[in-house]
VEXLO-914607 format. One record per residue (C-alpha): residue in one letter; x, y, z. Coordinates in Angstrom, 1 decimal. Example, Ala and Ser with C-alpha at 12.3 -4.5 7.8 and 13.67 -1.06 7.14 Angstrom:
// residues 2
+---------+--------+--------+--------+
: residuo :      u :      v :      w :
+---------+--------+--------+--------+
:       a :   12.3 :   -4.5 :    7.8 :
:       s :   13.7 :   -1.1 :    7.1 :
+---------+--------+--------+--------+
//
This chain:
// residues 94
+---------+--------+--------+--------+
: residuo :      u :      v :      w :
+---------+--------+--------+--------+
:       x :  -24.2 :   46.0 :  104.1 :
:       x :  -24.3 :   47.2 :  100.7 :
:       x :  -26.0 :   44.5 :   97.7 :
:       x :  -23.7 :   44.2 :   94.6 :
:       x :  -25.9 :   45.2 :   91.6 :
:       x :  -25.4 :   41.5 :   90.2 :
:       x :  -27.3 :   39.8 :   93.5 :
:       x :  -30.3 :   42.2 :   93.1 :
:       x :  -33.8 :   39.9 :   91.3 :
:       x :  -35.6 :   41.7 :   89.7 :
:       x :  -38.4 :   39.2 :   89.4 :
:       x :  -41.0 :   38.4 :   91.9 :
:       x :  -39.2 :   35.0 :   93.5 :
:       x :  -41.6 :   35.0 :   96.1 :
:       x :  -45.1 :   32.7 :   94.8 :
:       x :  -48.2 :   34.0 :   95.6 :
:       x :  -50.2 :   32.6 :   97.9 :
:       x :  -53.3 :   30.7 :   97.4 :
:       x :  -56.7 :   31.2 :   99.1 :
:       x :  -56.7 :   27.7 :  100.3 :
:       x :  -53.8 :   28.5 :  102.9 :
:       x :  -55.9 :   31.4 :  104.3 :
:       x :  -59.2 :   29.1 :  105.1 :
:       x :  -58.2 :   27.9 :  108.3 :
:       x :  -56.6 :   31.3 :  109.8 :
:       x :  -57.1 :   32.0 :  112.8 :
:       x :  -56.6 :   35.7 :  114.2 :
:       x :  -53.9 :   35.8 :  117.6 :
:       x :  -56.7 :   36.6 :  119.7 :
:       x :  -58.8 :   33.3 :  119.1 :
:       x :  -56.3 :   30.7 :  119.6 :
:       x :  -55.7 :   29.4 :  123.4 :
:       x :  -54.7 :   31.7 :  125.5 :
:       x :  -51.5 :   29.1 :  126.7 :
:       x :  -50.1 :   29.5 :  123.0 :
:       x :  -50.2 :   32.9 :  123.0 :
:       x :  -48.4 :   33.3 :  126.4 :
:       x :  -45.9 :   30.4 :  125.0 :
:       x :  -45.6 :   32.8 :  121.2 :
:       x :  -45.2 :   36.0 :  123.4 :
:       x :  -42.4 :   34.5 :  125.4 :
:       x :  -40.5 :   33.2 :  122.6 :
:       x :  -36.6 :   34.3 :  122.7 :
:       x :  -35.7 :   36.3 :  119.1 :
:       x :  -32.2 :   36.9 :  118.1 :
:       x :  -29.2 :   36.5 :  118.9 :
:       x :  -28.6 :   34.4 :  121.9 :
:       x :  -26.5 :   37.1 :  125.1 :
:       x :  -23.5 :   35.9 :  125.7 :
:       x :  -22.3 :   35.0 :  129.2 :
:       x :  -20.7 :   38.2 :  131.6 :
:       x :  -17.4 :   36.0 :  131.4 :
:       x :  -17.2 :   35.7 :  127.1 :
:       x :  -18.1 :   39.7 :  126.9 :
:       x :  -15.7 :   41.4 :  125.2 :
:       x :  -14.2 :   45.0 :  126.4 :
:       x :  -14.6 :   47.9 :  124.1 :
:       x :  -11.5 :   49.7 :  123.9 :
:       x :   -9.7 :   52.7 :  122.4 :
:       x :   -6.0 :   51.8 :  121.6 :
:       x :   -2.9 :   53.4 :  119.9 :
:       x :   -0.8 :   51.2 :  118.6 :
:       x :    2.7 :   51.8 :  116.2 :
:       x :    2.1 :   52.2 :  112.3 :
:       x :    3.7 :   49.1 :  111.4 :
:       x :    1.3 :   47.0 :  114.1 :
:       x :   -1.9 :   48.7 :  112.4 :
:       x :   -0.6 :   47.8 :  108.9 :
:       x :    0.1 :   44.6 :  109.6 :
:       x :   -2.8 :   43.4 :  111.7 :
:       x :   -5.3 :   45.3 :  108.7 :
:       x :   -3.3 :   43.1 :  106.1 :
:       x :   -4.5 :   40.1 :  107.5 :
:       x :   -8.2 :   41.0 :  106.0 :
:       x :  -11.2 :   40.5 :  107.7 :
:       x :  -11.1 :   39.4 :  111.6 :
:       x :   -7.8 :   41.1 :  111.9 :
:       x :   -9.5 :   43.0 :  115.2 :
:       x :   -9.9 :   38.9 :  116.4 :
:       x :   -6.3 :   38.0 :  115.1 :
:       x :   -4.8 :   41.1 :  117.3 :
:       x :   -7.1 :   40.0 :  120.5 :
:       x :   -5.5 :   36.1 :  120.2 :
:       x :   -2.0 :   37.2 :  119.5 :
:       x :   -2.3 :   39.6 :  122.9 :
:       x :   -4.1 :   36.6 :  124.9 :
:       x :   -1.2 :   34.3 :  123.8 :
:       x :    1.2 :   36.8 :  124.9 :
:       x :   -0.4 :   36.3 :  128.1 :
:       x :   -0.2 :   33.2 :  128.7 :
:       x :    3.1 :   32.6 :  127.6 :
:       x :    4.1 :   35.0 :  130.2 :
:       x :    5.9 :   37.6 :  127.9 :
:       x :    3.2 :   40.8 :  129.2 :
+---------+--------+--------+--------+
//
């Protein structure tokens, strides 16, 4: 993702920090071994998805008047084309 020139500070936002915070810092190594086990095992990111809710990567050609109007819709229109065809389905019409 590209920043817009108008969102860049130029400024230092970010405060300095004071001494004080430092005095009772502790290095990983000295802190109970049961935290450190708990810290390692903590989950980052984003949370996997269950097997059923994966989505299917695909390659597909479609007409030139489906791509146009799918990409008019803007942003999700990948989404918008995966609902339409899931509809479809349950309707019964595929």
């Amino acid at each position: 993702m590209k920043i817009k020139p108008e969102y860049i500070e130029y400024k230092n936002d970010a405060p300095e920090i004071p001494k004080e915070m430092f005095k009772n810092a502790q290095c990983f190594d000295e802190i109970p071994k049961e935290l450190q086990q708990a810290l390692r095992n903590i989950k980052r990111g984003r949370p996997r998805k269950p097997e059923k809710d994966k989505k299917v990567s695909l390659h597909l050609r479609v007409d030139p008047e489906v791509a146009i109007k799918f990409r008019s819709l803007g942003k999700g229109w990948q989404t918008q084309l995966n609902a339409t065809l899931v509809a479809a389905i349950k309707q019964g019409q595929i």
